[in-house]
N, C-alpha and C positions, 0 to 999 in steps of 0.2 A: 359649537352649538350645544346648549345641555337643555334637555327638554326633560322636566317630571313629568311624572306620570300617578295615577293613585299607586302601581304596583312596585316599578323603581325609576331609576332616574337615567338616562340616556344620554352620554356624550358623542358627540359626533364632531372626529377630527379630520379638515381637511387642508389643501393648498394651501387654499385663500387665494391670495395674492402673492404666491411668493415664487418668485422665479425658480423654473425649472430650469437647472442646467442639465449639462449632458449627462451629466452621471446621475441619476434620479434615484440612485439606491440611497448616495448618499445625504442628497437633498430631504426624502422622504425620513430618514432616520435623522438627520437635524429638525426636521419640523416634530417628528413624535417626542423626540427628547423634551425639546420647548413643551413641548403638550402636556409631557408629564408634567411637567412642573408647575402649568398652568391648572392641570387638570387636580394635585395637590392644594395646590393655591386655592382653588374653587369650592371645592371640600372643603375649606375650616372656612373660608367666608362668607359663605352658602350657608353654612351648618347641614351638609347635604348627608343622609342616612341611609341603610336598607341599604338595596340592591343596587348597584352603581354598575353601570355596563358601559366601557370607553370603545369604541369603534376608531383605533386608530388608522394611518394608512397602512396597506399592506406589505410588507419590506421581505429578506430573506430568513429564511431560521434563526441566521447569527446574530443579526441586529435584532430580532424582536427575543431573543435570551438576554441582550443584554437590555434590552429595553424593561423587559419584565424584570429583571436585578435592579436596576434604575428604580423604576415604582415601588419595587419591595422597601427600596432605602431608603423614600422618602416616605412611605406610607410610616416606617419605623419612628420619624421624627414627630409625626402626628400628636398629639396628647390623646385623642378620642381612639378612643382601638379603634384600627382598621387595617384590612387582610387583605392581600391582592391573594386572589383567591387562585386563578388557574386565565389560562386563552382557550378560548374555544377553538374545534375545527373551523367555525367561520372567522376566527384572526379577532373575536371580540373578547378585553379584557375582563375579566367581573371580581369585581371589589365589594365589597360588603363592610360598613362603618356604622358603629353603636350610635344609637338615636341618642343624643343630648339637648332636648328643648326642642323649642319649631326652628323649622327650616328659615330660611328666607324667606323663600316664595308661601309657606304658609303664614307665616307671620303679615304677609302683605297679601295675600288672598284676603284673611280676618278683617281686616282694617275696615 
């Protein structure tokens, strides 16, 4: 789910639909991976800027270090600077990306 806002942009990643098996550590770190990439992916099709907050699921230390290595590496592939910035104590990502033109959603707000 990415919802803007006037101040930043808010990702919200969950289940969905996907089957929980017994080991939910590592189900939940297969779905943030996807996410990352998805949530990469969204950023440059978006043309999404400013303040970028990803609310992944919540997983253990280990997976969410590598989770956060994972973003840093694809944020690196980006062309628009963009920083994964830090995880908050509530497990929220925050990313922050150079404004390059309108957005999506603003460009089709206008219309």
């Amino acid at each position: 789910i990415i919802e803007p806002t006037e101040a930043l942009t808010v990702i919200d990643v969950n289940t969905g639909k996907a089957e929980l098996k017994s080991n939910k550590e590592e189900t939940f770190y297969k779905i943030n991976i996807e996410a990352a990439h998805e949530v990469a992916r969204q950023l440059k099709i978006r043309n999404i800027s400013g303040i970028i907050i990803v609310d992944f699921i919540n997983m253990n230390q280990e997976n969410s270090d590598i989770l956060m290595e994972h973003l840093k590496s694809l944020a690196k592939k980006d062309i628009v600077n963009t920083t994964i910035v830090d995880i908050t104590k509530l497990g929220l990502v925050e990313i922050t990306r150079k404004k390059i033109g309108k957005s999506l959603s603003e460009s089709l707000n206008k219309a």
